[in-house]
C-alpha positions as CSV (number, residue, x, y, z in Angstrom):
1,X,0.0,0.0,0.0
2,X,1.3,3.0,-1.3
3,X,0.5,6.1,1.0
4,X,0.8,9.9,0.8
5,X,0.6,12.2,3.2
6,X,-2.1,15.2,2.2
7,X,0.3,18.5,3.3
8,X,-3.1,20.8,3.2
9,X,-3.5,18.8,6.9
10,X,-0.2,16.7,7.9
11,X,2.6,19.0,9.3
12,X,0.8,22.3,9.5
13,X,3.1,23.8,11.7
14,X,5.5,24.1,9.0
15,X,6.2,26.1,5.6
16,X,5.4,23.9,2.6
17,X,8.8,22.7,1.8
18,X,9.3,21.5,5.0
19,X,6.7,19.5,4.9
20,X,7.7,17.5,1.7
21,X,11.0,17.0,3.8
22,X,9.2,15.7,7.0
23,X,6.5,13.3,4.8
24,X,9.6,12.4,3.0
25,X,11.8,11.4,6.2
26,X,9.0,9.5,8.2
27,X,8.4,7.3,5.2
28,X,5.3,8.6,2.9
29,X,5.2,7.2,-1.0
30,X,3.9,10.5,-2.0
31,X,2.3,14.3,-0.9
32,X,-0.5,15.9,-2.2
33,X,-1.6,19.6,-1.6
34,X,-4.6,21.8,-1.2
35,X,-3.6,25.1,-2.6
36,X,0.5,25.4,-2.3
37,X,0.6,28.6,-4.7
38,X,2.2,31.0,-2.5
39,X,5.1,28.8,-3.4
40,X,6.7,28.9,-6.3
41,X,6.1,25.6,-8.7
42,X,10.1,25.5,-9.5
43,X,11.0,25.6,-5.4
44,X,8.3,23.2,-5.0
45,X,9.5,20.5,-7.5
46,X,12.7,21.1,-5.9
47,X,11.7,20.4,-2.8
48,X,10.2,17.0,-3.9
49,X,13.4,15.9,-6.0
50,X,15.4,17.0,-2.5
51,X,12.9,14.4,-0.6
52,X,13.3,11.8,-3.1
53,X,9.7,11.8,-2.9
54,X,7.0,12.0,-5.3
55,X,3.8,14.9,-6.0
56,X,0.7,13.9,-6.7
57,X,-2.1,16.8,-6.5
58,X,-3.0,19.6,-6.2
59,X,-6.5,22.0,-5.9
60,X,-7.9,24.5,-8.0
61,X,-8.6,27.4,-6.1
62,X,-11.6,28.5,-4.1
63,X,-12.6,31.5,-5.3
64,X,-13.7,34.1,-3.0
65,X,-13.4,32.9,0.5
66,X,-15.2,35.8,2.3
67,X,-18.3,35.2,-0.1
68,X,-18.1,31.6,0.6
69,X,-16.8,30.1,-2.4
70,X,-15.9,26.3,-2.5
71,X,-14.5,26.0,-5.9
72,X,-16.0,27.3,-9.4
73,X,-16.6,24.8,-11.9
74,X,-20.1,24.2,-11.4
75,X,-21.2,27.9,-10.4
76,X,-23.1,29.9,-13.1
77,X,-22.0,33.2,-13.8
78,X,-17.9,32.3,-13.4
79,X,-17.1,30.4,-16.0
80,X,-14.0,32.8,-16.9
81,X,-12.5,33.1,-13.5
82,X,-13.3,29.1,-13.2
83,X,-11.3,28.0,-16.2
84,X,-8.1,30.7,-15.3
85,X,-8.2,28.9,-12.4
86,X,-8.4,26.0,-14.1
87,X,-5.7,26.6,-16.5
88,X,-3.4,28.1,-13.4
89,X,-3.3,24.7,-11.5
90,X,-3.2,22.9,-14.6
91,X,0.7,25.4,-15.5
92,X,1.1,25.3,-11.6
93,X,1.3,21.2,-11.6
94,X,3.3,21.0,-14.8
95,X,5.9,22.8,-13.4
96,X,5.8,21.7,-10.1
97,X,6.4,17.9,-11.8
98,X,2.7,17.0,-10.0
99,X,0.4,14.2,-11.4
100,X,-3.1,15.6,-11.1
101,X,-5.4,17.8,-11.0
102,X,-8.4,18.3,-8.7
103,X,-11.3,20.9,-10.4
104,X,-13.4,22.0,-7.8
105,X,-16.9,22.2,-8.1
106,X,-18.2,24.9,-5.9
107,X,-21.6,25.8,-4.3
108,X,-24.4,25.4,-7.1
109,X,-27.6,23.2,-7.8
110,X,-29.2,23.0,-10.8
111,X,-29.4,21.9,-14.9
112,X,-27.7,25.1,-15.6
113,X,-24.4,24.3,-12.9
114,X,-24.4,20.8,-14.1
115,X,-23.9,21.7,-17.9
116,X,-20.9,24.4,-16.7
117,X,-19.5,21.4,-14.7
118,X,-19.1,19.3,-18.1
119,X,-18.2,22.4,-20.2
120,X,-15.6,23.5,-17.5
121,X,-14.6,20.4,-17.3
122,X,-13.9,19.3,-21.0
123,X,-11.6,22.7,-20.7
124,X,-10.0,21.0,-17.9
125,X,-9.4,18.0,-19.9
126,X,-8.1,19.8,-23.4
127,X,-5.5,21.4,-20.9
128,X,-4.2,18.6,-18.9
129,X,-4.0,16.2,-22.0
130,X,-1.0,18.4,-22.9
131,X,1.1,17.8,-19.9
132,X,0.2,14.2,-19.0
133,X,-1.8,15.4,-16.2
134,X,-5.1,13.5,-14.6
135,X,-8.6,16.0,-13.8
136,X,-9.9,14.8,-10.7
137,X,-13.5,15.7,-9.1
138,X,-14.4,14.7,-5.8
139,X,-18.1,14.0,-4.0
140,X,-17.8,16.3,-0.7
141,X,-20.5,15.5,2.3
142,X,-23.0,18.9,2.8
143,X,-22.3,18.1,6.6
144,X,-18.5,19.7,6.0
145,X,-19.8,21.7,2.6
146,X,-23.0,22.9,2.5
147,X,-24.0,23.3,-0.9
148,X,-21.4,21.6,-2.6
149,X,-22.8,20.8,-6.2
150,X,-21.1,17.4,-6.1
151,X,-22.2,15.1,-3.0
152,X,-22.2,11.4,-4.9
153,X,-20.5,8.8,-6.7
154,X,-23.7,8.1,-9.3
155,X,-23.5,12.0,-10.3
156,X,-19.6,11.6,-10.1
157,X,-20.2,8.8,-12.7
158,X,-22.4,10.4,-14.2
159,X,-20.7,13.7,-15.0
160,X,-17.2,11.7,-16.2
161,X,-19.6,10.1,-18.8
162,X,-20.8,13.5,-19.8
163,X,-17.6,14.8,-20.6
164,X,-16.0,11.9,-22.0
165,X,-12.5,12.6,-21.9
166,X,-9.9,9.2,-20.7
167,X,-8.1,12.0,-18.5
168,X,-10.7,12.6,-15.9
169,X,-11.4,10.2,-13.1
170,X,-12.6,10.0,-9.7
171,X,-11.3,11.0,-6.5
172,X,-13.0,8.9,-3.9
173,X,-13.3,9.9,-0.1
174,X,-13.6,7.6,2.0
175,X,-14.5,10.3,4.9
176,X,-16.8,12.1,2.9
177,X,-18.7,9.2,1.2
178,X,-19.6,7.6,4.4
179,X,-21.1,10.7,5.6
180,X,-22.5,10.4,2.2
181,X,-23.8,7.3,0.8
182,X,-21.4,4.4,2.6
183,X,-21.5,1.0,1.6
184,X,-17.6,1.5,0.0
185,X,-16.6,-1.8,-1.0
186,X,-19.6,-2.1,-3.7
187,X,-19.3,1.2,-5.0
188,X,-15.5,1.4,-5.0
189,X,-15.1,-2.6,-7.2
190,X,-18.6,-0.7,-9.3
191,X,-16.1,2.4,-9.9
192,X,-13.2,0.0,-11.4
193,X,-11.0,2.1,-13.1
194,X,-12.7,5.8,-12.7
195,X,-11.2,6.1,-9.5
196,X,-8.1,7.6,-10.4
197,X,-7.5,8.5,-6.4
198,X,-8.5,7.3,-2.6
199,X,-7.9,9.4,0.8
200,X,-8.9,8.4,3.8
201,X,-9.8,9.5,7.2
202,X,-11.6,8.1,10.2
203,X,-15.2,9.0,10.3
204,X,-16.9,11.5,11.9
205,X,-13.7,13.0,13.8
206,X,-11.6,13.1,10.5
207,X,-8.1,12.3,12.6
208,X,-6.4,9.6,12.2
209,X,-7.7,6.4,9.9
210,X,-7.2,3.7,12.4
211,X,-10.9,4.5,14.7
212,X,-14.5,5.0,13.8
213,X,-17.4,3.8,11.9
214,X,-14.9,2.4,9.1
215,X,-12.5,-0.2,9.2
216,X,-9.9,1.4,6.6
217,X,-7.1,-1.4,6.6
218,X,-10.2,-4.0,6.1
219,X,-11.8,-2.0,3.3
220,X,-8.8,-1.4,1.2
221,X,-7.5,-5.2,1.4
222,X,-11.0,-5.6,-0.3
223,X,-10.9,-3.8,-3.3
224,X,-8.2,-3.9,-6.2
225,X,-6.7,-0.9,-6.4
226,X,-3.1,-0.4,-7.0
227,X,-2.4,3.7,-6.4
228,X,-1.4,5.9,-4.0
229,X,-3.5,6.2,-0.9
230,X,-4.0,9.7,0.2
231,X,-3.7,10.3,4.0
232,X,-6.2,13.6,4.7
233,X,-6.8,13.9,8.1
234,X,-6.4,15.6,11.1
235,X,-3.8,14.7,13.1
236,X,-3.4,14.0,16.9
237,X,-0.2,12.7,16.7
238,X,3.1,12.3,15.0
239,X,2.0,11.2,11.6
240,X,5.1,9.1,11.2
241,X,4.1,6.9,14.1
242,X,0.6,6.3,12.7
243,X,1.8,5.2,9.1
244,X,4.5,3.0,10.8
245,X,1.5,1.4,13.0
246,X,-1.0,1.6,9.4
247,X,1.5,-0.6,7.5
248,X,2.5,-2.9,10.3
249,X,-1.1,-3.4,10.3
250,X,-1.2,-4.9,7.0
C-alpha cells in the first residue's frame, strides 16, 4: 500500500517545503496539496526531487473565500474566473512535476451548474492532456460543505460520462462518502478504473484512519486498487508513528 501524506493537513506547523521534507523522512510514497501557490512551482518541485519523494495533486482554487466560495466549476455566472483557475493549477502542476489535478466544483444546484460542470470540465481536460496530467472531481458530504454541487458517486459517474475525456477520473473519499452514501466496498469494485485516487480519514472526527465507523485497513484489502493512498486527516499525533503502526497493520 502505497501512502501519501495530504500537506493541506499533515505537518501544519511548518512552511510547505518543510513538509515534503518531514513526509519524505517518516516514510510517505507520496504528498498531495490543497492550494500550495504561494510557493513557487520550480522551489516546490525542488523540494520533492530534495525528498526523493514523489507529488501527486494539487486543488484549484476557491474562489472568494469571504463570499463563501468552494471552488468554481459548477457555479453559473464564473465560467472565466473558473477556467483561469483551471488553467493556473493545470501550469502550476506542470511545473511543479505534479500528477493531477483536482477541479473543484463549488456551491451550485441546478441543470444550468451541471452543464458548466461538463463544459468546465472538458476545458480542464483539453489542458491537462498536454502535460500528461489527470482531472480529478471529488463527491464532498454537505455536513463539512454545505451546498457543494457534487455530493455522490452516481452524479460523479455520471458527470465523467458527460464529458468523455480518458483523463478525468474520480477521486474517492472515503471520509466524505460515508457521511454520504457508505457502503464502500460495492461502490469502489462498481467504480473500477474511474477512481483515479482514494484518501482516507476516520469517520466522523476526520483524525487519524485507524478509529471509527470504518475499518480502513479492512476496506482497502478488499478492493483492487493499485495507487497511492492519500492520508487527509487531522492529526493528533506524529503522523510518522501512525503510518508505521498503518502498514504494520497490513
Amino acid at each position: 500500500m502505497r501512502v501519501s501524506a495530504n500537506l493541506g493537513f499533515l505537518y501544519a506547523d511548518q512552511p510547505v517545503t518543510g513538509r515534503i521534507a518531514s513526509a519524505a523522512r517518516d516514510g510517505f510514497d507520496a504528498v498531495e496539496f490543497h492550494w500550495p501557490y504561494d510557493v513557487p512551482p520550480e522551489q516546490l518541485r525542488a523540494a520533492l526531487t530534495a525528498g526523493g519523494i514523489q507529488g501527486v495533486s494539487i486543488n484549484t482554487r476557491r474562489g472568494n473565500l469571504d463570499a463563501g466560495d468552494f471552488g468554481l466549476a459548477a457555479v453559473p455566472g464564473r465560467e472565466d474566473e473558473a477556467r483561469a483557475g483551471i488553467a493556473e493549477a493545470v501550469d502550476y502542476a506542470a511545473r511543479a512535476g505534479l500528477s493531477a489535478v483536482h477541479v473543484m466544483a463549488g456551491r451550485a444546484e441546478g441543470e444550468a451548474a451541471g452543464r458548466i460542470f461538463v463544459e468546465n470540465l472538458r476545458f480542464a481536460c483539453e489542458q491537462a492532456e498536454r502535460h500528461g496530467i489527470t482531472m480529478l472531481i471529488e463527491p464532498l458530504n454537505l455536513r463539512d460543505v454545505p451546498g457543494y454541487f457534487l455530493t455522490g458517486t452516481d452524479h460523479a459517474r455520471r458527470i465523467v460520462a458527460a464529458v468523455g475525456h480518458p483523463t478525468l477520473r474520480i477521486m474517492y473519499d472515503v471520509y466524505h462518502m460515508q457521511i454520504m452514501q457508505g457502503d464502500h466496498v460495492r461502490t469502489l469494485q462498481g467504480l473500477g478504473d474511474l477512481v483515479g485516487h482514494i484518501q482516507i480519514a476516520s469517520v466522523p472526527d476526520r483524525t487519524e484512519p485507524d478509529r471509527g465507523e470504518v475499518d480502513i485497513r479492512w476496506l482497502l484489502d478488499q478492493i483492487a486498487y493499485s495507487g497511492l493512498v492519500g492520508a487527509e486527516y487531522h492529526p493528533t499525533r506524529a503522523p510518522g508513528d501512525w503510518l508505521r503502526d498503518f502498514r504494520s497493520s497490513s
